[in-house]
N, C-alpha and C positions, 0 to 999 in steps of 0.2 A: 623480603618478608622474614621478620624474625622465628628462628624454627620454636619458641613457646605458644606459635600462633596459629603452630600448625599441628593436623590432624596425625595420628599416628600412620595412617595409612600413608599418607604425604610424607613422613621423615624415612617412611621406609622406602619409595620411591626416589627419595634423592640418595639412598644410599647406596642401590642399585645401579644410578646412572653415574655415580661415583667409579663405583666397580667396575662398569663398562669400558668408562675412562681408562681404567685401569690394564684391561685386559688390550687394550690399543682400538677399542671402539666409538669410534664417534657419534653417538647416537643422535647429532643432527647435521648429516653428512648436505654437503653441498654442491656432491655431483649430479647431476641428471639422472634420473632413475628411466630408462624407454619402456613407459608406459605405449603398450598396443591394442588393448582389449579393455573395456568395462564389463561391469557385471552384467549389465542390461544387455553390451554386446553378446555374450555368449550364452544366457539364457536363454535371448529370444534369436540368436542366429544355430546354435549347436545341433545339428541332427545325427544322432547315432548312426553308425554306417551308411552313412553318407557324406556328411564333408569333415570327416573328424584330421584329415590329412592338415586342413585351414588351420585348426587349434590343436597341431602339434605342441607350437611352440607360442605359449599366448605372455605376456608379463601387464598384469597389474598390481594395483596399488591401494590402500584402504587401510581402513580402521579396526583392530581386532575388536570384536564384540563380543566373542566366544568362544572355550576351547574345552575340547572335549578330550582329556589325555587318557592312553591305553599302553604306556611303561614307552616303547622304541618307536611309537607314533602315535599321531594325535588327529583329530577333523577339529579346524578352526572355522571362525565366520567372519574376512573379513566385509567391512563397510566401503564404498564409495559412492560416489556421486546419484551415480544410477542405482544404486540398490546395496543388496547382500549377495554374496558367495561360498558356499563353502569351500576350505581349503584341506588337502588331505596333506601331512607334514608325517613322512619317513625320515627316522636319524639318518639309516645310512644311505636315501638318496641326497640328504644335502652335505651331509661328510661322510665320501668316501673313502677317505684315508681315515688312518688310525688314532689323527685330530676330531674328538666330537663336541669339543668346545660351545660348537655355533649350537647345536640341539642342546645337551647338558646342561649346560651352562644360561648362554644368551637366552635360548628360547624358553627352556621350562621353569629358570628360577630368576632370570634378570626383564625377562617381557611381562607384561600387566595386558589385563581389558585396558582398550583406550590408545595404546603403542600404534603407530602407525610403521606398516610393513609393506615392501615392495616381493612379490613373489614370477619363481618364472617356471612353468611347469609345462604341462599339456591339459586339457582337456577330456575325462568320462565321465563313464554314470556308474553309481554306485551302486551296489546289491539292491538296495533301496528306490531306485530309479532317479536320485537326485545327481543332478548336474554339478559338479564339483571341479579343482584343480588338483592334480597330485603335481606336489611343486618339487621345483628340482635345486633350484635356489632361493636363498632368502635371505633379505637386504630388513636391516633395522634403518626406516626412514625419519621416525620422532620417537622420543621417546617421552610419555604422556605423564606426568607430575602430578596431578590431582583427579580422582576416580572417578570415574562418569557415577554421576546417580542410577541407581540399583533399578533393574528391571524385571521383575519375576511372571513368570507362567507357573502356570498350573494348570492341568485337566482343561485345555485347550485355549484356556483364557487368560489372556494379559492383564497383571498388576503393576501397572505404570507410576514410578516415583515422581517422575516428572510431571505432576498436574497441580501444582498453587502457580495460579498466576502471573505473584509475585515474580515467582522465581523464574518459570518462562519468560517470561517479557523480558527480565532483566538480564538473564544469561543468555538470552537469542542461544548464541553457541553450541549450547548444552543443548537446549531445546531440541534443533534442527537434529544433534546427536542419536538422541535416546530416542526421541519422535517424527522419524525419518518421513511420515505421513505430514506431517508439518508442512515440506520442504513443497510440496501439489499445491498448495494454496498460493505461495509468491512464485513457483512455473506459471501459473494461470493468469497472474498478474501481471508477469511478463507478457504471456500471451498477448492477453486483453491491448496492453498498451500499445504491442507490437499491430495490432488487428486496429485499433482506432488508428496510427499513425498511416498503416497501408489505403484507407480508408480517406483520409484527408489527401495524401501523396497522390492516389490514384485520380483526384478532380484536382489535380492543380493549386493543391492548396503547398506553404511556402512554410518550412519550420522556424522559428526566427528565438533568438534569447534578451530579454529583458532586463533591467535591473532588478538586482535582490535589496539592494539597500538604495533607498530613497530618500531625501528632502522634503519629501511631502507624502502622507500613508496614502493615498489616494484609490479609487476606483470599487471601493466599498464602504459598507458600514459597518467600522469594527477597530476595537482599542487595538493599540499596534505594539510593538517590541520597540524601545525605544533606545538607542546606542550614541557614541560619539565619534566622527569623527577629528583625531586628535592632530593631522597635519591640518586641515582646513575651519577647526576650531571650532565647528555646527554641528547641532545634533542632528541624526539618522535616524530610519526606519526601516526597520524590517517589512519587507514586501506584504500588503496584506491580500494586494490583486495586481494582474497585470494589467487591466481593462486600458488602462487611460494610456500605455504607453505603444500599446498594441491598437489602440485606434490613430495614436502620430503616425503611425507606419503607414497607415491609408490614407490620409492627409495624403504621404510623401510618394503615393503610386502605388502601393503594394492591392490588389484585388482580394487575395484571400492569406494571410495569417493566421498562424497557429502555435501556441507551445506550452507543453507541462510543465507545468510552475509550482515552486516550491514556497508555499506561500505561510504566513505568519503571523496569528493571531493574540494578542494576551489577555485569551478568556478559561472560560471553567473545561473541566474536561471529563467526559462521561462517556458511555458507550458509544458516541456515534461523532465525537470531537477529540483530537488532539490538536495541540499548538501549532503545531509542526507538521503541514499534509500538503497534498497533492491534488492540484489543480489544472483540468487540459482548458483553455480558453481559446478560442477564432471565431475570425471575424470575416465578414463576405460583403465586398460593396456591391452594392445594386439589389438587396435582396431585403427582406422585412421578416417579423417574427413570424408568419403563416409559414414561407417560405421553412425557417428554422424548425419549424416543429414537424415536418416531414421529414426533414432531412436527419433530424433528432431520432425518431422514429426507425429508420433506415440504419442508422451509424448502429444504434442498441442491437437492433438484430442481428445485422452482420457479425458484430461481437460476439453474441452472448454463441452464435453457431459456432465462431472459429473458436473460442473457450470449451466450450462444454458439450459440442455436436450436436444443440436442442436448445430452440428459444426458450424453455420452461426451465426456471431453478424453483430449490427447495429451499427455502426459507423460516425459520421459525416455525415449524410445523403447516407452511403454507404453500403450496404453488403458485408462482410468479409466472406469469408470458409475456415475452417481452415482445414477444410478436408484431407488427403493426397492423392498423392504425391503432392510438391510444386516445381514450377517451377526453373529453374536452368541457370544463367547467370554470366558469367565470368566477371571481374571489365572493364577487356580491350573492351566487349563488349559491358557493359552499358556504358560507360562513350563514347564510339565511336557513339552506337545508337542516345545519348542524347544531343551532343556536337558536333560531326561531328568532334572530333580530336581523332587520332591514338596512345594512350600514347605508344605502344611496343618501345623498344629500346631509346625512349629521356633523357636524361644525365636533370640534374635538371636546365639547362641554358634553355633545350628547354622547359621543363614543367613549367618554371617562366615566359616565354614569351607566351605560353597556356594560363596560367591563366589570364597575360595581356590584351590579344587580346578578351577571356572570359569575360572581365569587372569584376573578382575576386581578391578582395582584398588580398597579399599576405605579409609576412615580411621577414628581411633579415635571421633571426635567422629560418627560413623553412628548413628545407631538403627534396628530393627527394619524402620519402615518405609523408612529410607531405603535400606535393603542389599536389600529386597525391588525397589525401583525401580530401582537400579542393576542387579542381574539380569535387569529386563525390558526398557530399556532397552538395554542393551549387547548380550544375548542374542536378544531377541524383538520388537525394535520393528518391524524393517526388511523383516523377514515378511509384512504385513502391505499388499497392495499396494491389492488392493481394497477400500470404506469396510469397515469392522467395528467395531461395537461392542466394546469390552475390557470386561466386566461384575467388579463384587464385589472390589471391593480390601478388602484388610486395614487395620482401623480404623488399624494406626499410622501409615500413607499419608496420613490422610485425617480430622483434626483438624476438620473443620468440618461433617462428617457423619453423618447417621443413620445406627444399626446396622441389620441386615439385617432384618428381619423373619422369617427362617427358617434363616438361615444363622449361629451365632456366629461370632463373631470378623471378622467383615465388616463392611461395611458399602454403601449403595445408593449407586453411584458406577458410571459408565462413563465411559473417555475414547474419542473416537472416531480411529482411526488410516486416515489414506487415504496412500498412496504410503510407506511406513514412517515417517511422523511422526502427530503428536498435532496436531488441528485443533479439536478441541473438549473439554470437560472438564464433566461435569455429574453433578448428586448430588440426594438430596433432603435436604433441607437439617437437620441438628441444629435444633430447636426446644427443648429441655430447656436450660433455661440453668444448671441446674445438673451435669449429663451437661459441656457446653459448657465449663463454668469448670474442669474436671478434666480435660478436654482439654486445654487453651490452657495451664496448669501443667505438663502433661506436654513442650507444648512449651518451657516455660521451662527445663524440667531438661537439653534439648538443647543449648540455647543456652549455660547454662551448663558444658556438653561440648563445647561450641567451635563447636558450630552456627552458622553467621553466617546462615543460613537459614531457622529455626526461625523460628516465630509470634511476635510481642510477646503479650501479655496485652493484650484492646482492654474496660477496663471499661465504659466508656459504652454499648459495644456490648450486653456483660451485662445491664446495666441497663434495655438497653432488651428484652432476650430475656426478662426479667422482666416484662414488662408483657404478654407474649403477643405470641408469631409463628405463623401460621397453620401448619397445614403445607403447605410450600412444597417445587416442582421449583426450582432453577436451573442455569445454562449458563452456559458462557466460551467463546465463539469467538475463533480465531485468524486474524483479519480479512487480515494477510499472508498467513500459509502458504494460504487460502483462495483469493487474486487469485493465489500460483503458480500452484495448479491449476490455475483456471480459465483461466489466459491463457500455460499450458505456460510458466512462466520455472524457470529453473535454482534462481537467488540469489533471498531475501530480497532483495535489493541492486535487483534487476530491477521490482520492484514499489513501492519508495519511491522520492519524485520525489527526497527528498534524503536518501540513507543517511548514517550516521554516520561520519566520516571522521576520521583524524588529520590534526591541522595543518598546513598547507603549511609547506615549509621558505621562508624568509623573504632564504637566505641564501646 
């Protein structure tokens, strides 16, 4: 970076780390520093006259965030993972000799907020009662080039620099920094994941990884990212579901399948969509959707307790429980309650003139089931605050699905709706590969109606629904809109550490 580009604060920090240099400091050493203690360790473990002999001798590590100087020592704040500490910094406990270089010098005119420090002290409490380190050593571990954005208190209340969007999303780094509260939202996520995976592990279900780049977008309906490969001379796809490859697996013996998939769509993006998300899909043979919506049921709770110790989140100024059972509503029902129109039986002349009379935007390249989903969608999704099952979509919805067993013109499909979006999606699975291949047709005639959406034709997949698939339940969870719930954020945005961003401007 040319320094006309840079901030005066910035030229003055490389001029420092100049000097450093100078004084024979390497201000990004590459020994080992033995770290022994976090902040969180000695917060939550220290007890005054009782085990303070333990943190005689503690060494950690962190991020200065604040220093409070008083001429021949100072109380600092460094940051780490776990938390804050304060630090208590004596000249002459860290030079004892008649060298004060390391205080004078390094600490009071060549460190900045933002320097990452290694300290090795003891452990008390302060006149004040706070839990601090009076350090005995002190290691410069980085030395920090551009100023953390400004944080101000006052009269008890935090004035936080860091809140345009923009600029969180894009600097994650920064973010996680200054808004250390940030950092609780992706633990919980970990959590969550960690809680669904013990969840599937514990009934014998099997982790397995899929292809990310495909020959064919397959196993939903949705435009795809489209790539080349340049040894084999064919274009590629970006993953838009694992479905279809994850049911060969049960073809090939496998009972129950599972895995989080990183999946890839080239649509719009708004609160509740990025291009680029997170997806848990499995599969169970021998089982149907009734069976899945229990188990659905079951998997949420379990979660939402190891996450947040209480099936109940706070949401949008709502309470959510995720408790079970969850209520259960057929699409022809919702869409009747919420609309006051009877979709059973209408040919797509009469659901295009639905949608008209609904004041729903439609296009000519629509079929049947897509003017059915835009009506529930637009009309009925939002409805929908507490979890409920949506039971019995209409086979044109639902191309990869078994018909109903008592219902025509249906098929065994629920998606599951909590706070008015769609969080999961499950069917029991078409096994007829011949049923299957007059589907997958049906969507080519879309496509050739300007569907950019429609299904490709996946024959390998055929080929392999010809050798026998058991019958099978499967599921698609939406691993983001899930960490909203759980961890109350607004945005999709809020839950990835790095959303999708346009380019900075350069210029």
């Amino acid at each position: 970076m040319q320094s006309s580009h840079l901030s005066e604060q910035e030229v003055i920090r490389r001029e420092k780390l100049s000097r450093l240099r100078e004084l024979g400091i390497e201000p990004y050493p590459a020994a080992l520093f033995p770290v022994n203690a976090t902040a969180s360790d000695i917060r939550n473990g220290y007890k005054p006259g009782e085990n303070e002999d333990a943190y005689a001798d503690v060494c950690l590590a962190g991020r200065v965030m604040s220093i409070r100087d008083m001429g021949k020592a100072c109380f600092a704040v460094l940051q780490d993972a776990s938390g804050r500490m304060q630090i208590y910094i004596r000249r002459d406990d860290i030079c004892s000799g008649d060298d004060k270089t390391l205080y004078d010098t390094v600490w009071k005119h060549l460190s900045d907020i933002g320097d990452i420090f290694g300290v090795r002290g003891h452990v008390f409490t302060t006149k004040t009662g706070e839990v601090s380190v009076h350090v005995r050593e002190l290691t410069l571990l980085t030395k920090s080039l551009k100023p953390l954005p400004i944080v101000k208190e006052k009269e008890g209340e935090t004035f936080d620099a860091v809140t345009d969007p923009e600029f969180r999303y894009r600097q994650r780094y920064a973010d996680l920094i200054v808004n250390p509260q940030v950092k609780e939202t992706f633990l919980k996520r970990s959590r969550f994941i960690q809680a669904v995976r013990n969840f599937l592990d514990a009934r014998g279900a099997v982790e397995v990884d899929t292809p990310v780049l495909q020959s064919i977008p397959g196993g939903a309906a949705a435009r795809p990212f489209v790539t080349h490969h340049n040894a084999l001379d064919i274009p590629m796809y970006m993953r838009i579901a694992n479905e279809l490859y994850l049911k060969r697996l049960l073809v090939g013996g496998f009972d129950w399948v599972y895995e989080f998939s990183r999946n890839f769509r080239n649509e719009g993006m708004d609160r509740t969509h990025n291009p680029e998300f997170t997806v848990l899909e499995f599969y169970v043979a021998y089982k149907d959707y009734l069976w899945m919506m229990e188990t659905t049921e079951q998997l949420l709770e379990q979660a939402a307790l190891a996450v947040n110790g209480s099936t109940q989140v706070e949401v949008d100024g709502k309470t959510i429980d995720l408790k079970a059972p969850y209520r259960r509503v057929t699409m022809q029902e919702a869409i009747l309650e919420h609309t006051g129109v009877d979709i059973t039986g209408m040919d797509e002349a009469a659901l295009r003139d639905a949608c008209h009379r609904l004041g729903i935007p439609v296009e000519a390249s629509m079929g049947k089931g897509k003017l059915i989903d835009e009506i529930f969608s637009e009309r009925c999704e939002t409805h929908f605050i507490q979890p409920t099952f949506i039971t019995d979509y209409p086979v044109e919805m639902s191309p990869l699905t078994k018909r109903h067993r008592s219902k025509p013109g249906l098929v065994e499909r629920f998606e599951l709706m909590i706070n008015g979006k769609e969080v999961a999606n499950a069917y029991t699975e078409l096994n007829d590969p011949v049923e299957q291949r007059e589907r997958f047709e049906e969507q080519a005639t879309l496509m050739e109606r300007g569907d950019d959406e429609a299904m490709f034709i996946d024959h390998d997949f055929l080929r392999a629904l010809e050798y026998g698939m058991p019958p099978t339940s499967g599921i698609g969870f939406g691993i983001d809109r899930l960490c909203m719930l759980l961890t109350g954020q607004p945005s999709i945005q809020d839950v990835l550490l790095f959303p999708m961003m346009r380019p900075e401007k350069t210029s």
